[in-house]
C-alpha positions as CSV (number, residue, x, y, z in Angstrom):
1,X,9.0,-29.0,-7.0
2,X,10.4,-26.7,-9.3
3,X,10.9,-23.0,-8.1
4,X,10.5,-19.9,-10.4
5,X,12.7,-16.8,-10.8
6,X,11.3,-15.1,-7.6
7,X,12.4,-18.3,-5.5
8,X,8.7,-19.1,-4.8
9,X,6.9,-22.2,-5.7
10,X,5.1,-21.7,-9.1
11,X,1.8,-21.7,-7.5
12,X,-0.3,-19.3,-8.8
13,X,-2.1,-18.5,-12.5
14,X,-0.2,-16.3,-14.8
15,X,-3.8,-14.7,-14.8
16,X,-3.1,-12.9,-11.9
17,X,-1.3,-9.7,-12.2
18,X,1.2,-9.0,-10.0
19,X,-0.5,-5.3,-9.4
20,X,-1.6,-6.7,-5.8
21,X,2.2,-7.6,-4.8
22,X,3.7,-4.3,-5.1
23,X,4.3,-2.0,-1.7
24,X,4.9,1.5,-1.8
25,X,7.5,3.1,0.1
26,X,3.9,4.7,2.2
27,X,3.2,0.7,2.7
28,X,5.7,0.9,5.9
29,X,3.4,2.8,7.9
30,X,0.2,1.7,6.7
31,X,-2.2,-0.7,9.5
32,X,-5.1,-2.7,8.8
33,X,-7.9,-0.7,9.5
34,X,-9.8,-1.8,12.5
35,X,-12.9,-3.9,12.5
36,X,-15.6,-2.2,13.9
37,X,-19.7,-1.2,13.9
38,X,-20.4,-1.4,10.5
39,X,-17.0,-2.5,9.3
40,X,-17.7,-4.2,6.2
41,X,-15.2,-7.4,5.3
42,X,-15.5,-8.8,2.1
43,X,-16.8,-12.3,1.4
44,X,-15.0,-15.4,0.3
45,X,-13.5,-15.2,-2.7
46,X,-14.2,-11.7,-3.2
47,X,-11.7,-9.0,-4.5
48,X,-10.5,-6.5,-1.8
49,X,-10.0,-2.8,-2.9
50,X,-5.9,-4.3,-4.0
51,X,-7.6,-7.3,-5.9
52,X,-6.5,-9.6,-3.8
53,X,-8.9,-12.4,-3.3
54,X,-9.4,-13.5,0.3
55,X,-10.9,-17.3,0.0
56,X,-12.5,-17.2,3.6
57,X,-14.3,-13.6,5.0
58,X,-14.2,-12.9,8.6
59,X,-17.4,-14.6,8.8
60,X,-16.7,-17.9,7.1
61,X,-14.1,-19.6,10.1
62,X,-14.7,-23.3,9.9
63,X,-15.3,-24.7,13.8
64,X,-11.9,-26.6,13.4
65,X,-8.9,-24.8,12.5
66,X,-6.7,-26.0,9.3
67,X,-4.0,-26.1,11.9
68,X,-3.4,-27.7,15.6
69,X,-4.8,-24.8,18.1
70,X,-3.6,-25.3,21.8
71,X,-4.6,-22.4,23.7
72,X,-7.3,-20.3,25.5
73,X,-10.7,-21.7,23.6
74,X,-12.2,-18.0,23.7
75,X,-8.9,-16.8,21.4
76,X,-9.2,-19.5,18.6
77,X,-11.8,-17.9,16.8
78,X,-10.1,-14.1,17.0
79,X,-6.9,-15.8,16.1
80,X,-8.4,-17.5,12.9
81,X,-9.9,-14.7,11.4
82,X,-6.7,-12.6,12.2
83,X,-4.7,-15.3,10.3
84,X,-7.2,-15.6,7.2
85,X,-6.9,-12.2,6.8
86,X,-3.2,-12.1,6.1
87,X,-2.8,-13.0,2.1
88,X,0.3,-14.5,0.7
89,X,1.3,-12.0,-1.6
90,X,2.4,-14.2,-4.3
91,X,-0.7,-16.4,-4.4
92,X,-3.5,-13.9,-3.8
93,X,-4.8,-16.0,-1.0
94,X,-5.1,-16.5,2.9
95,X,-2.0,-17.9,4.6
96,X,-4.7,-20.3,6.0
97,X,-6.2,-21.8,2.6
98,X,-2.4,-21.8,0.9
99,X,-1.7,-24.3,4.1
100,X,1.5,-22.3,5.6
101,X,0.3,-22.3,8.7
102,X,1.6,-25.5,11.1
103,X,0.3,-24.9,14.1
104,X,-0.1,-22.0,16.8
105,X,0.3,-22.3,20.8
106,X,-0.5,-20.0,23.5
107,X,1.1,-20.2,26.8
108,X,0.3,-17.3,29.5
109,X,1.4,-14.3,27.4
110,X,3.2,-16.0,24.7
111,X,1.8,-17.0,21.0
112,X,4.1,-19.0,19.1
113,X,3.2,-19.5,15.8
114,X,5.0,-22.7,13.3
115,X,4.6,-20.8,9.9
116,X,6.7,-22.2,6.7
117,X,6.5,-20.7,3.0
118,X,6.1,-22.6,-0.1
119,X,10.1,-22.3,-0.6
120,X,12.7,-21.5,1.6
121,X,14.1,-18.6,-1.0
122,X,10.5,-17.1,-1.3
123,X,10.9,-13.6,-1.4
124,X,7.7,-12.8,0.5
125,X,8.0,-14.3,3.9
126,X,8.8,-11.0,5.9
127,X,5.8,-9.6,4.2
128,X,3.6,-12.2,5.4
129,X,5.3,-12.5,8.8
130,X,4.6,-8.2,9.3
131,X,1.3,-8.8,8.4
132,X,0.6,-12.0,10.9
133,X,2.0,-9.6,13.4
134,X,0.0,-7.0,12.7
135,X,-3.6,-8.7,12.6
136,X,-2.5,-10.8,15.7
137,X,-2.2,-7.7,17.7
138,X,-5.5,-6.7,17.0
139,X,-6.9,-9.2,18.5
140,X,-4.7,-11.1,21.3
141,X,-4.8,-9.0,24.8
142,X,-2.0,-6.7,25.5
143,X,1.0,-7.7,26.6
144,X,0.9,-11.1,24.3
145,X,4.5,-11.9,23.0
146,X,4.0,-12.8,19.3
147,X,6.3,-15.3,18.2
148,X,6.4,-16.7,14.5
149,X,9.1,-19.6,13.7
150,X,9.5,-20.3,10.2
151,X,9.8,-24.0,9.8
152,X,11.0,-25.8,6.9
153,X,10.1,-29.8,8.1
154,X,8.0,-31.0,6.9
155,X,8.2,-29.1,3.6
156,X,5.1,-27.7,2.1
157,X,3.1,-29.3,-0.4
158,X,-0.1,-28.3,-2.4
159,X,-1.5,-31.4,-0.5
160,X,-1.9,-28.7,2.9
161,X,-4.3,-26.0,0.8
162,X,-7.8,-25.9,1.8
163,X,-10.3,-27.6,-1.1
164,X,-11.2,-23.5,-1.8
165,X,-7.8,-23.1,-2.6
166,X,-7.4,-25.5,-4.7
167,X,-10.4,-24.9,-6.5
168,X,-9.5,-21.7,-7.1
169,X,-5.6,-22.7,-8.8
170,X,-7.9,-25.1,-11.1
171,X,-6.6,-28.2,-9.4
């Protein structure tokens, strides 16, 4: 697999623009905004206000992860729709379709989460790990220890995104 001159696989259409992977300095302090009565998510494969398309809405959770689950039944599905909404930046897609996600384990008040990246020199991976921290919080009870662990065996391949994904690359 060859890498390009950000250090991340080539995965992505030249299409996209890379409008959606810039951060302003005002970024830092910004948080998700809170999913409430008549919050409105948008639906697969629909552009969010950055142009960033999601592949799976909050509402589109398959009954079986992409990824092994061992944990308290009633937190998989909050967990799932936490993680689908966290969007590798260089891809324009859910962590969950683009397959970086390896497995995630809850023990009392500890998450652990096996997460890899589509190279180890991809320039992304503390955006994506902020985010994942940032939606898991929303949804796992208080005082739950987050835990990511980046992971680099077994390596990624395009073989671990979802079909939707790959439909979406063209593949």
């Amino acid at each position: 697999m060859s890498i390009n001159s950000s250090g991340c696989a080539p995965l992505y259409d030249s299409r996209i623009t890379n409008a959606a992977l810039s951060r302003s300095s005002d970024d830092q302090h910004w948080e998700p905004p809170h999913a409430g009565a008549g919050a409105v998510h948008p639906a697969p494969g629909e552009q969010t206000d950055s142009g960033v398309s999601t592949m799976s809405g909050e509402h589109d959770v398959p009954d079986a992860p992409a990824y092994p689950y061992h944990g308290p039944p009633a937190l998989q599905r909050p967990i799932e729709s936490a993680l689908r909404r966290v969007v590798d930046p260089e891809v324009a897609m859910s962590i969950v379709d683009v397959g970086l996600v390896y497995a995630v384990t809850i023990d009392g008040d500890r998450l652990v989460l096996l997460l890899t990246m589509t190279s180890p020199a991809c320039p992304v991976a503390d955006v994506i790990v902020d985010d994942i921290h940032a939606e898991l919080a929303r949804v796992l009870p208080a005082p739950t220890e987050i835990e990511i662990e980046l992971v680099w065996e077994p390596p990624w391949t395009p073989e671990r995104m979802s079909p939707q994904a790959k439909a979406f690359m063209g593949w």
